[in-house]
C-alpha positions in Angstrom: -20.9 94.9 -3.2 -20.0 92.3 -0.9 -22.6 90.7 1.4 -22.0 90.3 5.0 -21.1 86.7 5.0 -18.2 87.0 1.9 -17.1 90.0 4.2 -16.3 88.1 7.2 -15.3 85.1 5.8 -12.7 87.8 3.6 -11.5 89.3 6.9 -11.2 85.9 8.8 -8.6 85.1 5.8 -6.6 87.7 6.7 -6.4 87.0 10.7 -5.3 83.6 9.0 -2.9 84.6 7.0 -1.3 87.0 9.9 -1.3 84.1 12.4 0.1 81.8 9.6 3.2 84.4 9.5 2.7 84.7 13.4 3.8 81.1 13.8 6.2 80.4 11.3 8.3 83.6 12.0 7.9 83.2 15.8 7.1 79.4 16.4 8.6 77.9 13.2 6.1 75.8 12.9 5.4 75.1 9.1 3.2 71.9 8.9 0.0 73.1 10.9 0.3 76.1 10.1 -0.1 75.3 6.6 -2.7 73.4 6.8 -5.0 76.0 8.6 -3.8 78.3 5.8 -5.0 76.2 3.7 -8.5 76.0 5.2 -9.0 78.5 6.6 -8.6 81.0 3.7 -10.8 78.3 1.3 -14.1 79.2 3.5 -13.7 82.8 1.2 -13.0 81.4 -1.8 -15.1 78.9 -1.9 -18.2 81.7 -1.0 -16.7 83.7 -3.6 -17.2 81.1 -6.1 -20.6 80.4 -4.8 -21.6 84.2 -6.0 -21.7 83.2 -9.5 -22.4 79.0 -9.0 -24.3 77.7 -12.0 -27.7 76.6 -9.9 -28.8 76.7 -7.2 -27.2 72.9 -6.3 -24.1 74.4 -7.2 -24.3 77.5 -4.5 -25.8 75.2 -2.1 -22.6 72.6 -3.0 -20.1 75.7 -2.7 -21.3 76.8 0.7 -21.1 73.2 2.2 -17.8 73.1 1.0 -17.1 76.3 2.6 -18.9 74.9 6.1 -16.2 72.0 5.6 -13.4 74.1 5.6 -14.5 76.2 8.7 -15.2 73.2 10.6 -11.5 71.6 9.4 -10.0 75.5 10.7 -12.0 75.2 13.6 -10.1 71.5 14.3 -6.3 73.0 13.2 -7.1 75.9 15.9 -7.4 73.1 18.5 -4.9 71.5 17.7 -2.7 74.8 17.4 -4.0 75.6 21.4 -3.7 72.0 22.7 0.1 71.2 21.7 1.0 74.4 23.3 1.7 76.2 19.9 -0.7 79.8 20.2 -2.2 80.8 23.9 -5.8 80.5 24.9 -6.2 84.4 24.3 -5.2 84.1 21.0 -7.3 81.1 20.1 -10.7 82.6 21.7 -11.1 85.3 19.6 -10.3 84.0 16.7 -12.1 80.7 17.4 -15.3 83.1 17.9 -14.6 84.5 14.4 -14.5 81.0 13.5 -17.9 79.7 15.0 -19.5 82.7 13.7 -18.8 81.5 10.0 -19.9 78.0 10.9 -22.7 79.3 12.1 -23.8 81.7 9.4 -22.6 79.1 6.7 -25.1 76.0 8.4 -28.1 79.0 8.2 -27.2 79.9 4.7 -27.6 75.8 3.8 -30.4 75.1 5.7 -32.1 78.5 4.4 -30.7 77.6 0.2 -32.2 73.8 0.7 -35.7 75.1 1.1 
């Protein structure tokens, strides 16, 4: 059973993934969009992995790498929304998906450290 956070971060993948297609098939733009591919799918796998981490440094490791890679999304969504490239709508509620990870992730380190 998946817990709430490996949910959301699994779901936020996928509204990756679609606005990866989004802008290559109707922006053809391939280098961004790669790179928040890239990122913003590894905040799942990287909590995936986390599930089974070897101690409890290497959960709390995991999940900080995970907090990296929503932060880095979080950057390549900017970007995408400053150069013109998805519109504000789009960004916002994505973005808030975003945050909400970042959030969630920073509560789950601060909580594992303790």
């Amino acid at each position: 059973m998946k817990g709430v956070l490996e949910e959301k971060s699994f779901q936020f993948a996928i509204r990756i993934i679609n606005l990866n297609r989004f802008l290559i098939e109707t922006k053809k733009e391939y280098i961004l969009s790669k790179q928040l591919l890239r990122s913003g799918t590894s905040i799942g796998a990287n909590i995936a992995e986390a599930q089974f981490a070897q101690s409890k440094a290497d959960f709390v490791s995991k999940m900080h790498i995970s907090l990296k890679e929503a932060s880095e999304t979080r950057y390549w969504l900017h970007l995408l929304e400053a150069s013109y490239l998805i519109e504000k709508a789009q960004l916002e509620s994505i973005l808030s998906d975003c945050n909400e990870l970042i959030n969630m992730l920073v509560s789950t380190c601060r909580t594992s450290k303790e």
